[in-house]
Each structure stands twice: as structure tokens, then as C-alpha cells.
N, CA, C and O of each residue as an XYZ file, in Angstrom:
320
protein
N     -24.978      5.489     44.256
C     -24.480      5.418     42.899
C     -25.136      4.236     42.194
O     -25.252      3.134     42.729
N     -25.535      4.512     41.030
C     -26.283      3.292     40.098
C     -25.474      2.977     39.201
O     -24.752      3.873     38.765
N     -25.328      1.393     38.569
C     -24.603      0.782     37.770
C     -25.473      1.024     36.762
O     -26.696      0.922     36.858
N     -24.670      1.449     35.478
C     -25.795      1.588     34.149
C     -25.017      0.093     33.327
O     -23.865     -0.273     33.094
N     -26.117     -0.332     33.137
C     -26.423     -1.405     32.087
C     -25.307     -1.252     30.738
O     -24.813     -0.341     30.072
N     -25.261     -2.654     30.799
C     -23.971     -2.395     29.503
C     -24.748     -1.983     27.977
O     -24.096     -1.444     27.082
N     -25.875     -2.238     27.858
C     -26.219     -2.176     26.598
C     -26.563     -0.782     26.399
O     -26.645     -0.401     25.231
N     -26.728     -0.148     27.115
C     -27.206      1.357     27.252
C     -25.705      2.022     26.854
O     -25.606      2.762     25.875
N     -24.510      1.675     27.734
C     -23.476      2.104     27.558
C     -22.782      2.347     26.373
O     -22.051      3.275     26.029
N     -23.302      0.934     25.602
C     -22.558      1.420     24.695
C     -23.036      2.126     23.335
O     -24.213      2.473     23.429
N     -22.510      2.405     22.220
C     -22.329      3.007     21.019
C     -23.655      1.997     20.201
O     -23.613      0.768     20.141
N     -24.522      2.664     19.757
C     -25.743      1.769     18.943
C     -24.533      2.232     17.503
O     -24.001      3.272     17.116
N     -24.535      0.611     17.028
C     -23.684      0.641     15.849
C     -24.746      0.096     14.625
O     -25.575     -0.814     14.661
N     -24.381      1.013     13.554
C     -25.722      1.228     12.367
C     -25.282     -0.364     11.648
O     -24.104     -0.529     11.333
N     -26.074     -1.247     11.469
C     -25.754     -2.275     10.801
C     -25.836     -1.898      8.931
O     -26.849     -1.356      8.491
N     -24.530     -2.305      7.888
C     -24.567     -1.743      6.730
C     -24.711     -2.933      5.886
O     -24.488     -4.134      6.038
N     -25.198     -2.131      4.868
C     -25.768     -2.981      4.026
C     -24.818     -3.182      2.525
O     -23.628     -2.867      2.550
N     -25.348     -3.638      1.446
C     -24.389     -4.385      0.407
C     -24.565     -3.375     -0.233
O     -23.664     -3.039     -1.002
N     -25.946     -2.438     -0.120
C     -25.923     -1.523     -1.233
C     -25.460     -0.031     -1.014
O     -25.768      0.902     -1.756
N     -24.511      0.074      0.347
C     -24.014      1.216      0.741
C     -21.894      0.968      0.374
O     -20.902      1.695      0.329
N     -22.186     -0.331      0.224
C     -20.136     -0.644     -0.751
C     -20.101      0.225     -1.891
O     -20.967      0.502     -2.720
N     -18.957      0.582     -1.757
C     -18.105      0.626     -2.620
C     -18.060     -0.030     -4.101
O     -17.934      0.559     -5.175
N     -18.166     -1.092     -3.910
C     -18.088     -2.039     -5.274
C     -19.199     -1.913     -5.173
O     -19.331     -1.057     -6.048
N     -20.634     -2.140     -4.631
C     -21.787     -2.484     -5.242
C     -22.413     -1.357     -5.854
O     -23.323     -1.430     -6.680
N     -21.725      0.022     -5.277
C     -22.252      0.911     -6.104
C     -21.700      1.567     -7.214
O     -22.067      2.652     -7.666
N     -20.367      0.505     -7.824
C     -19.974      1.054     -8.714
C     -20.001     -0.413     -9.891
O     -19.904     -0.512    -11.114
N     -20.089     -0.882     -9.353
C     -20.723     -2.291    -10.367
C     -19.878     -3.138    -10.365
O     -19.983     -3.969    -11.268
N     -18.550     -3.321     -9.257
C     -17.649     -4.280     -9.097
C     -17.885     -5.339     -8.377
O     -16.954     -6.122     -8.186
N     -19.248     -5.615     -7.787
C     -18.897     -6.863     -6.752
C     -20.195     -7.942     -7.900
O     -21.129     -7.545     -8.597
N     -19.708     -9.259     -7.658
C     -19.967     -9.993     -8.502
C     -20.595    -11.218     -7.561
O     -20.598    -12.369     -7.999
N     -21.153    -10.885     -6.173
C     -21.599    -11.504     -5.339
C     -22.963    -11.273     -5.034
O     -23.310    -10.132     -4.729
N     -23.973    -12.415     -5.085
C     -25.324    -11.888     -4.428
C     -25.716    -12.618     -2.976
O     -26.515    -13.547     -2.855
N     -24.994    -12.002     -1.948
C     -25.409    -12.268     -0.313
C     -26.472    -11.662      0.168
O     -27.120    -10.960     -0.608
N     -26.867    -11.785      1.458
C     -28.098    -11.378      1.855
C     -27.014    -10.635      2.841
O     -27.413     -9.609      3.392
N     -25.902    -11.002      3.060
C     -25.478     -9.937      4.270
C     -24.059     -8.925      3.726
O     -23.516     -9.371      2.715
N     -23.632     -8.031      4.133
C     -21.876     -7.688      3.180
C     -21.143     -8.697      3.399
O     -21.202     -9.517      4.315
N     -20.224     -8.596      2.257
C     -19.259     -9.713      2.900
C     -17.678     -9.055      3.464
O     -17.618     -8.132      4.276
N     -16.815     -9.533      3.035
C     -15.644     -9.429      4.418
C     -15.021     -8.186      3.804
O     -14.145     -7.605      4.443
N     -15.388     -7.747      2.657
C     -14.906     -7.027      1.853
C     -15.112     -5.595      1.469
O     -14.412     -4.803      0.839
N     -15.963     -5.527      1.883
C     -16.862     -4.156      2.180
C     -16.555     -2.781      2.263
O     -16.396     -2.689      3.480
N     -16.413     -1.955      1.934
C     -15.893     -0.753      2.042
C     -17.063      0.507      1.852
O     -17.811      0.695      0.892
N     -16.965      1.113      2.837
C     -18.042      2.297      2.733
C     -17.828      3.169      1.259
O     -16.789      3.419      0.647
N     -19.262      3.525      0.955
C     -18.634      4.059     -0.805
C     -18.269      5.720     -0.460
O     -18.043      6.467     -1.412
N     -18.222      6.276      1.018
C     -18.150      7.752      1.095
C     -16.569      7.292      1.243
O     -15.878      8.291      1.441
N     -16.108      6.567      1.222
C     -14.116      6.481      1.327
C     -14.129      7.018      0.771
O     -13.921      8.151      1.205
N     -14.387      6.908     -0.876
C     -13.750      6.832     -2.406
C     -12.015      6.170     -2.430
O     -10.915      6.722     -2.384
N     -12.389      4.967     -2.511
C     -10.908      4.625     -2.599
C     -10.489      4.882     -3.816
O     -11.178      4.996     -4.829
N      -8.749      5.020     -3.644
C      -7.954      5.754     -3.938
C      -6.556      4.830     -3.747
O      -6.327      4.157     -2.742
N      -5.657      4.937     -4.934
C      -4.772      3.560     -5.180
C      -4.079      4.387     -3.984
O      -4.772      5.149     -3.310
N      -2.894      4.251     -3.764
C      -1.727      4.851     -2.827
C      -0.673      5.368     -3.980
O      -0.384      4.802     -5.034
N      -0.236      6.496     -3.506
C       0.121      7.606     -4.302
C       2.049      6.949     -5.300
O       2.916      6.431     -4.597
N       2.238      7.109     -6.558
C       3.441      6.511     -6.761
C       4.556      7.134     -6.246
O       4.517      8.314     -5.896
N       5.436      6.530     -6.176
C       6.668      6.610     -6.477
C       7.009      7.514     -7.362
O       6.672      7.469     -8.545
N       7.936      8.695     -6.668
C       8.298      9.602     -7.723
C      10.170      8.869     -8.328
O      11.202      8.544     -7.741
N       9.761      8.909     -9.592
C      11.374      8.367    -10.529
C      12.179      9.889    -10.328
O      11.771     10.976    -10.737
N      13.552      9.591     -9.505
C      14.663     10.385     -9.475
C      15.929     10.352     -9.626
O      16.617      9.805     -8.764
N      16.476     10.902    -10.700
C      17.789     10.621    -10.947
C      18.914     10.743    -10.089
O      18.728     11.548     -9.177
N      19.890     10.257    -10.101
C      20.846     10.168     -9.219
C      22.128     11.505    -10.107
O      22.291     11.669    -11.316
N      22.680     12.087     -9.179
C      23.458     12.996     -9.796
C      24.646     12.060    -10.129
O      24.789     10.973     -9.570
N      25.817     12.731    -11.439
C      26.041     11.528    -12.224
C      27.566     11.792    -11.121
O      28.194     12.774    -10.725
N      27.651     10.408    -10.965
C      28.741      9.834    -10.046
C      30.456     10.110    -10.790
O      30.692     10.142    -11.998
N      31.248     10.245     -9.914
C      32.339     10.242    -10.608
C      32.888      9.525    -11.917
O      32.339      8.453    -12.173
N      33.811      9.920    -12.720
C      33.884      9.095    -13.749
C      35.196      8.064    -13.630
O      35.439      7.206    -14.479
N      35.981      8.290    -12.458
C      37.050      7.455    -12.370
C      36.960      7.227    -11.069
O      36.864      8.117    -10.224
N      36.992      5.817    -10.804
C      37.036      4.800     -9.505
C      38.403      5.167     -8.453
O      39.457      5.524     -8.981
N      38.338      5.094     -7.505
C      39.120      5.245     -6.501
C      40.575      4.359     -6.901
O      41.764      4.677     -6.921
N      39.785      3.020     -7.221
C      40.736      1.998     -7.243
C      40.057      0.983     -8.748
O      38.905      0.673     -9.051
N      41.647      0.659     -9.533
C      40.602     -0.131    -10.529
C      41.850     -1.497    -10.135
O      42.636     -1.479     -9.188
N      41.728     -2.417    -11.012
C      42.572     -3.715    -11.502
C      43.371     -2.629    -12.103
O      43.154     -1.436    -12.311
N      44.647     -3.650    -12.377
C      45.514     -3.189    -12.889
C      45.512     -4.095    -14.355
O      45.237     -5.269    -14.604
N      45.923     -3.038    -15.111
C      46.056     -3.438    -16.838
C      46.666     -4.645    -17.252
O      47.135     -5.303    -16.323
N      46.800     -5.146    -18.449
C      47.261     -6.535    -18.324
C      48.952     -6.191    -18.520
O      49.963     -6.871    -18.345
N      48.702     -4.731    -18.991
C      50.680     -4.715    -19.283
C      51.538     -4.363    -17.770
O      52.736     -4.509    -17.529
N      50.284     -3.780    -16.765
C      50.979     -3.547    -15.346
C      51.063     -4.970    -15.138
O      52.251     -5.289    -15.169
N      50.568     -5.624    -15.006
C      50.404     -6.740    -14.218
C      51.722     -7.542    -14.563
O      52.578     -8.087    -13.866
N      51.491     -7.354    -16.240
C      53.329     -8.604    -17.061
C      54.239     -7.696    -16.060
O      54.577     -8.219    -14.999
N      54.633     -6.425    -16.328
C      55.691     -5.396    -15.796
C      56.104     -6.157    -14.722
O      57.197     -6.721    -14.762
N      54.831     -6.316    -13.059
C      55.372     -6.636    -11.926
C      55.611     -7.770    -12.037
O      56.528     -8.046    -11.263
N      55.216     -8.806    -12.713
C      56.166    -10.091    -12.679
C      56.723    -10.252    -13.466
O      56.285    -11.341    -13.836
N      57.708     -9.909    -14.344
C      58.656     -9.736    -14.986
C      59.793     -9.634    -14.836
O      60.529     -9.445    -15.805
């Protein structure tokens, strides 16, 4: 059995460039590096905000409380 070499093993990874972003190909990056920076995003993503929040009404809640205070004339009554 032969040991294969780690560099063979692994995955040849394509080194990318500034002019394959996202921003650089849409005219947002405001940086001139010689390498990408940390920020980088492939431009085949197409980013895309994250989807909203749908607004939903609540069905309308009862109109009288279980329990309220009592009125100011209950209140004289019991100590009276």
C-alpha cells in the first residue's frame, strides 16, 4: 500500500480575484487592493436582502376584560 502525498490529496482551490466580487462588478467597492479583501462575495450569488416580514393582524380580541377595577361609586358603596 502507498501513502499519497498530501498535496495531491487535496482539492486545487481556484485563487479569486477583485474583479470576480460582487461589489466590484457592480461599482460598490471603493477599495484599490492588489488582493480581495475580507469582504468578497462571488458575483454568481446575486445577493439578495433576506425576505420581510409579513404585517398580520391580530383577530380583534374581546371587548370586555375578564376582570376590571371597580368604579369609583363601587368602591364609596363598599366602604360606606
Amino acid at each position: 500500500m502507498h501513502a499519497v502525498p498530501a498535496t495531491k490529496n487535496k482539492r486545487a482551490t481556484r485563487k479569486v480575484t477583485c474583479e470576480e466580487c460582487f461589489f466590484k462588478k457592480n461599482m460598490l467597492c471603493a477599495l484599490d487592493l492588489a488582493e480581495p479583501c475580507a469582504t468578497f462575495r462571488p458575483h454568481e450569488a446575486q445577493l439578495k436582502p433576506p425576505p420581510q416580514l409579513r404585517f398580520v393582524f391580530r383577530q380583534e380580541r374581546r371587548s370586555r376584560s375578564a376582570w376590571a377595577f371597580p368604579t369609583a361609586q363601587e368602591q364609596a358603596a363598599l366602604h360606606a
